[in-house]
N, C-alpha and C positions, 0 to 999 in steps of 0.2 A: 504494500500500500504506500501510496507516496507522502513522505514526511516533507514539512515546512521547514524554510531556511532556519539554521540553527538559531540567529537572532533573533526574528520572527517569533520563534517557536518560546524564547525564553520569557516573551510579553504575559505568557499565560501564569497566572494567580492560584499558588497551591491551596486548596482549601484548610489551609491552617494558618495560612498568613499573617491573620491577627495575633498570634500568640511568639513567630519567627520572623527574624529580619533579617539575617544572613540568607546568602543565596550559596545553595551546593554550589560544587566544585564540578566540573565533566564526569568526575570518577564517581563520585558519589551518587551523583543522578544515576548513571548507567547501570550501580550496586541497588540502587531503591527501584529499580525499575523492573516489569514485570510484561510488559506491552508485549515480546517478543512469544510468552506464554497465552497470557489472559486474553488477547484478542479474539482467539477462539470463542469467549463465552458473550460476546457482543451481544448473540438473539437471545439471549437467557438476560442477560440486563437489561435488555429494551423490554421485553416481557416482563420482568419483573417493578419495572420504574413506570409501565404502563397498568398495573395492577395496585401499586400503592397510589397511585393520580390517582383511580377510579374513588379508595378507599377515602383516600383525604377529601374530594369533593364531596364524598356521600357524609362524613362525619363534621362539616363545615371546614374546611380548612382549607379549602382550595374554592374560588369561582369558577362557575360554569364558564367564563370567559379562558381564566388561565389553564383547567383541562382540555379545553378545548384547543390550546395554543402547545402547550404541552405534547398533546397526542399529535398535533401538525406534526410539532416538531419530529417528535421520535419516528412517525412514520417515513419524513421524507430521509430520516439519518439511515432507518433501515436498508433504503433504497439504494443510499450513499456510499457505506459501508459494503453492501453486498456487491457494489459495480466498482471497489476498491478507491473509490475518491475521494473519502475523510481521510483526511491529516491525522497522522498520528505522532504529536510531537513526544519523544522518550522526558522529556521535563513532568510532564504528567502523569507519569509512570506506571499507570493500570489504564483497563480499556473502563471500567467505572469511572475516572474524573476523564477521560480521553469523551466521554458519551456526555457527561454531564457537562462541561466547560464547551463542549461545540452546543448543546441544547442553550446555555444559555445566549453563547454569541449569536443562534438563529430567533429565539422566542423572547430574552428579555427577562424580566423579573419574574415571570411564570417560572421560569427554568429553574431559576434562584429558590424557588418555594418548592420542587422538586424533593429535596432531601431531607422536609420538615417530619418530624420521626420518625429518621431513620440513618445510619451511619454508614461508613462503610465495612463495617466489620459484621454488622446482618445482612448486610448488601451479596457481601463475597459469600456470605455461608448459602444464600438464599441460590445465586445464582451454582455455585457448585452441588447444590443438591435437584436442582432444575437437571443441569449438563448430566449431573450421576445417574437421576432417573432414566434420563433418555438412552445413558452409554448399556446401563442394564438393560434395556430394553432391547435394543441394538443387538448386542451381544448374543440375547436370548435368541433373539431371531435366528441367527445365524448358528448357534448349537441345533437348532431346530433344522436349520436346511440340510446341516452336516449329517446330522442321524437321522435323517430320509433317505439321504444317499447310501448310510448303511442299512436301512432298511431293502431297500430295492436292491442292493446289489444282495442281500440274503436272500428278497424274493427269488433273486434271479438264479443264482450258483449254489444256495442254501444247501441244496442236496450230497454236494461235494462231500468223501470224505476226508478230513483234514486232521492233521495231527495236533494236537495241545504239549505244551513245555512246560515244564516244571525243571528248575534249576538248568534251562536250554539244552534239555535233552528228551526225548519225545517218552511220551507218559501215556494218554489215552487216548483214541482216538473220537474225533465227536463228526456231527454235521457241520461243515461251514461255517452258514447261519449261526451258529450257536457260537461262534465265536468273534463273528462282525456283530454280532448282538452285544457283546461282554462290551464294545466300545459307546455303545447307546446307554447301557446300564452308567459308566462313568461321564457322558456327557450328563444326561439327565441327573444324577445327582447335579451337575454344574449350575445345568439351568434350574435347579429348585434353589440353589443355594444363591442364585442372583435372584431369583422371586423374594427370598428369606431377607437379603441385603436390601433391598429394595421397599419393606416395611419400615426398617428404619430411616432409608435415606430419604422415602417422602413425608417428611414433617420440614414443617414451614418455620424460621428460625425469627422470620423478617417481623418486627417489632422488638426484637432484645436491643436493638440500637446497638449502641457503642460496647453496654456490659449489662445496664439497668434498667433496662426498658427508657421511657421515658415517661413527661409530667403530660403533654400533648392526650386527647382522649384520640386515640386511634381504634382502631378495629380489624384487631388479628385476624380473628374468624372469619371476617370478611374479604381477608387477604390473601387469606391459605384456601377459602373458597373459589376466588377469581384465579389463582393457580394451579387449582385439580389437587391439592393435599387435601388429607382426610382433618390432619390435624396440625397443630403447630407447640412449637417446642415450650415448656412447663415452667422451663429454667433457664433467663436471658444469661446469666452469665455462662452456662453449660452450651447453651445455642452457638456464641460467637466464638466456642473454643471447640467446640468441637467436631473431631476429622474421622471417627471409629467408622464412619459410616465410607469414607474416603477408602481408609482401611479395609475394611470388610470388601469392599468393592477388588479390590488392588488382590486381598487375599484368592477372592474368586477368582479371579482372573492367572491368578500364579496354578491354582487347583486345575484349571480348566489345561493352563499351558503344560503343566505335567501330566497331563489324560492325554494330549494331543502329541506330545513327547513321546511316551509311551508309545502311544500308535504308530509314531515314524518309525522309534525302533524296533519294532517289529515288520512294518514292509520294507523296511529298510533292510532288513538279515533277509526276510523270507524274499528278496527279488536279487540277493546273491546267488550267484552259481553252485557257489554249494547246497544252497534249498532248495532254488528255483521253483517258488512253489506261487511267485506271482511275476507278471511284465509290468513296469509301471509304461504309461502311457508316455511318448518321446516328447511329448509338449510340457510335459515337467520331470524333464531330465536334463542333463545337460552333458556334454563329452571333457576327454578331457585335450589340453594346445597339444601334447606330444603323445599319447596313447590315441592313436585312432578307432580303436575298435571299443575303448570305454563309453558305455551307458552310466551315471552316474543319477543317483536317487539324492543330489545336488536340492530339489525343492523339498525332500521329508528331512534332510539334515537340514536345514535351517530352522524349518518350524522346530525340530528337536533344537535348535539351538538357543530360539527366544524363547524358551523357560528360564533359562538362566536371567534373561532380563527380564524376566516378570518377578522372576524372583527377588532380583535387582531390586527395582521399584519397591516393591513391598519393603524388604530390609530397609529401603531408604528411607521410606514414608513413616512406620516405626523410630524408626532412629529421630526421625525430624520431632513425633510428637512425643518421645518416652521422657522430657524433665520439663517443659516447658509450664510455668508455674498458670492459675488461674487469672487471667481468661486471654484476650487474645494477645500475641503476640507475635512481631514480623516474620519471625522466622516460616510463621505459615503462608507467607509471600509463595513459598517456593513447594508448599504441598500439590498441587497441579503439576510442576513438572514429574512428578513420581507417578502420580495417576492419570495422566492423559498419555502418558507412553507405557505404560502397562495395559491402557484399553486401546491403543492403537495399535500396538503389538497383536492382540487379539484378533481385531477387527482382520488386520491385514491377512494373517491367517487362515480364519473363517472365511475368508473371503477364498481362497486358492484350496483350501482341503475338498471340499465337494467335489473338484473338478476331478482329484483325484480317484477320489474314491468312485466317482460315476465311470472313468475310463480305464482302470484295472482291468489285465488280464488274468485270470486265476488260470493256474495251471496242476490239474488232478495229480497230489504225488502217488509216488508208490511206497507203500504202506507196509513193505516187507519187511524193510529192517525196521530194528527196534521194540521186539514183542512190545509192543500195545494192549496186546491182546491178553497180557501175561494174571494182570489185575482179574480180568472176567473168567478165569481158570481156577485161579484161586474161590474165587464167587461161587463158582461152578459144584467145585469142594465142599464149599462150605451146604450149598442147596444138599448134599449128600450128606451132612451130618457131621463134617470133619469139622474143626473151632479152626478159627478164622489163622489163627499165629500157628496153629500146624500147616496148615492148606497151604498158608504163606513159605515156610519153610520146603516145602513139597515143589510146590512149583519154582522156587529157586534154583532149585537142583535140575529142574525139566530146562527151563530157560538155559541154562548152562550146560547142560547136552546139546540142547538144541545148535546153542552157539556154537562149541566144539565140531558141530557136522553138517555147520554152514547151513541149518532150515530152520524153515519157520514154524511155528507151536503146529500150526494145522496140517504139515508134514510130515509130522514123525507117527511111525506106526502106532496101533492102539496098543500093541506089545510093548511097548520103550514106553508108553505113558502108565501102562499098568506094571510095570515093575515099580513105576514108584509111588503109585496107591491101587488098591483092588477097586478104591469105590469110582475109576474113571470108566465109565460103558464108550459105547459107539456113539452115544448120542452129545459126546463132547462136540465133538467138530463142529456143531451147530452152535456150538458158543465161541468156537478160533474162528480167529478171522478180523478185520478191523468191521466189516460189513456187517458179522452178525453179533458183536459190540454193540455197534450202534445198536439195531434193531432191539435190544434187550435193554435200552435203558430205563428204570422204573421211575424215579420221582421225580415231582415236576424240578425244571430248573436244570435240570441234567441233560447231554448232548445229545440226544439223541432226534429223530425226524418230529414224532411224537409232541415231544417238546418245544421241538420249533413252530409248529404251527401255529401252538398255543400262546407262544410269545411273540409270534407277530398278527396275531389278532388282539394282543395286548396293546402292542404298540399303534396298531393303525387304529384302536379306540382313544385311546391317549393323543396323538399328533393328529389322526384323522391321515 
């Protein structure tokens, strides 16, 4: 946005002027300034300064003359602002007196009666829980699109069978589905947990003023009303210090990037050569300047990488509020920078994950090695009467023959399995196999076809 000549720019009157007479220094300004963050929340401030006008003409404190000169005002700044042609001189150091000191140069003493109870310390808390609503909201959306894609790619390949890890070495085998599911289970705790952050951040702080409310009869209720809050905050000096809500938000956001993390590092192994157990699609891949034949899973290492900046932020935002004494103080100048690059870090994400997951190749492994099948033998035992920690021991020893002679459990004769219990019949081999695994899985929740259906007639009741 284009800034006014430096001289120009220094004619402007900080709103504390009566109490100071020195004029910063270049460095000082550039340290107290904030413009380069806070311009972001511009529509949240003209919202919010157009909902306190409404309040003060309705409780007598403003004439229908001056709201009406007021709302000129802020609409046409709206216009100004969005087509990037307000001045934004850094002497004013937030986009709050950047919006107020141009209202006043366009409307005049309306402008001036603008801030009559009200500070800028409920000013700032008001508009950062306005932007927080919106950023949860945002967010949500986009968990939502992301676990649609895993939905549909379960509808689509669900039937697959696919191996499960534990300690990244193959354990059971399940349906697909059931395991692009396990990644919708940890979004969706995400998005409950920005629904949960989101109770708190919508309360309306705007009437604590400065720290004490003030002597003016204004009317909260009617402010938090014209805003879409249910409620507004109890305790003015708690309202203008308080950032848990910031917090909370920044935390989500960390929870969600290590769900998303997770996720890359897993198609990030399973689209190596030694798994090959998916393609990622070549539009988010990238090669490398001197291996030509490199495919590189270049876009799920990154998202694995912004968790650590989300983790970042959060550590930071923490750090910034753990000693800061009651009620506000500057240091919270700089709480926005930790929380708007932890929800933009997000967003940017959300925004590239779906694509992925919509143009994955899965590619069916083979299932031989690694008895899988080893667990439902033991099972098998046990259906026969054998206790679980014998069965266990029993089939130790088969899996270790097995191994020894290069076959799989459902290869070796029924002789070689009856030497090492009498109670295996013929009718084992319908339980080897990764195939008839799956087919036998009983409780819900568990991997099997069975299961899966029922959880995604969960899920398309839930998302729709």
């Amino acid at each position: 946005m284009p800034h006014k000549h430096p001289m120009e720019a220094r004619k402007h009157v900080k709103s504390w002027h009566g109490r100071l007479t020195a004029q910063a220094d270049s460095a000082t300004e550039a340290l107290l300034a904030s413009l380069d963050v806070d311009a972001a929340l511009w529509r949240y401030d003209i919202a919010g300064s157009l909902a306190h006008a409404q309040m003060l003409r309705e409780e007598g404190l403003l004439t229908a003359a001056d709201l009406a000169k007021i709302r000129r005002g802020l609409r046409a700044m709206e216009k100004s602002i969005a087509a990037g042609r307000l001045a934004m001189p850094v002497e004013l150091e937030d986009i709050h007196m950047v919006i107020e000191a141009e209202l006043v140069r366009r409307v005049g003493d309306a402008g001036r009666k603008l801030h009559t109870g009200r500070s800028r310390n409920d000013q700032i808390a008001l508009d950062l829980r306005l932007w927080a609503r919106d950023a949860a909201d945002d967010l949500t959306a986009g968990i939502v699109t992301l676990q649609k894609a895993f939905i549909a790619l379960a509808k689509a390949r669900g039937d697959v069978i696919f191996p499960t890890y534990t300690h990244l070495q193959r354990a059971w085998p399940v349906v697909l589905g059931h395991a692009l599911l396990a990644y919708v289970e940890m979004l969706q705790r995400d998005a409950e947990r920005l629904a949960d952050a989101r109770k708190r951040i919508n309360v309306c702080p705007l009437g604590a003023g400065a720290v004490a409310g003030t002597t003016l009869p204004i009317d909260r209720a009617r402010t938090a009303e014209l805003l879409g809050f249910p409620q507004f905050s109890r305790n003015s000096i708690d309202a203008v210090s308080d950032r848990d809500f910031l917090a909370e938000l920044c935390f989500a956001c960390s929870m969600l990037a290590v769900h998303l993390s997770r996720w890359a590092e897993d198609w990030i192994i399973y689209s190596s050569g030694e798994f090959g157990l998916l393609e990622l699609h070549d539009a988010f891949c990238t090669s490398s300047s001197m291996m030509p034949q490199k495919k590189n899973a270049d876009t799920l290492e990154l998202i694995r990488g912004k968790s650590a900046g989300c983790i970042a932020q959060l550590t930071g935002l923490l750090t910034l509020i753990k000693a800061l004494p009651l009620a506000y103080n500057r240091d919270l100048q700089d709480d926005k920078r930790f929380a708007f690059e932890a929800v933009g870090m997000m967003k940017q994400v959300l925004a590239v994950a779906p694509g992925i997951v919509r143009t994955v190749t899965i590619k069916p492994p083979d299932l031989a090695d690694g008895y899988l099948d080893a667990t439902a033998l033991a099972e098998y035992l046990v259906g026969k009467g054998v206790p679980f920690r014998t069965a266990h021991g029993i089939v130790g020893k088969i899996v270790a023959q097995a191994e020894r002679q290069d076959l799989a459990l459902a290869d070796l004769p029924i002789e070689t399995l009856q030497k090492h219990s009498k109670k295996i019949g013929t009718d084992v081999y319908r339980h080897l196999g990764a195939k008839n695994v799956v087919k036998r899985y009983r409780p819900d929740g568990a991997g099997g076809a069975k299961q899966l259906a029922l959880q995604l007639r969960h899920w398309k009741r839930l998302l729709g």
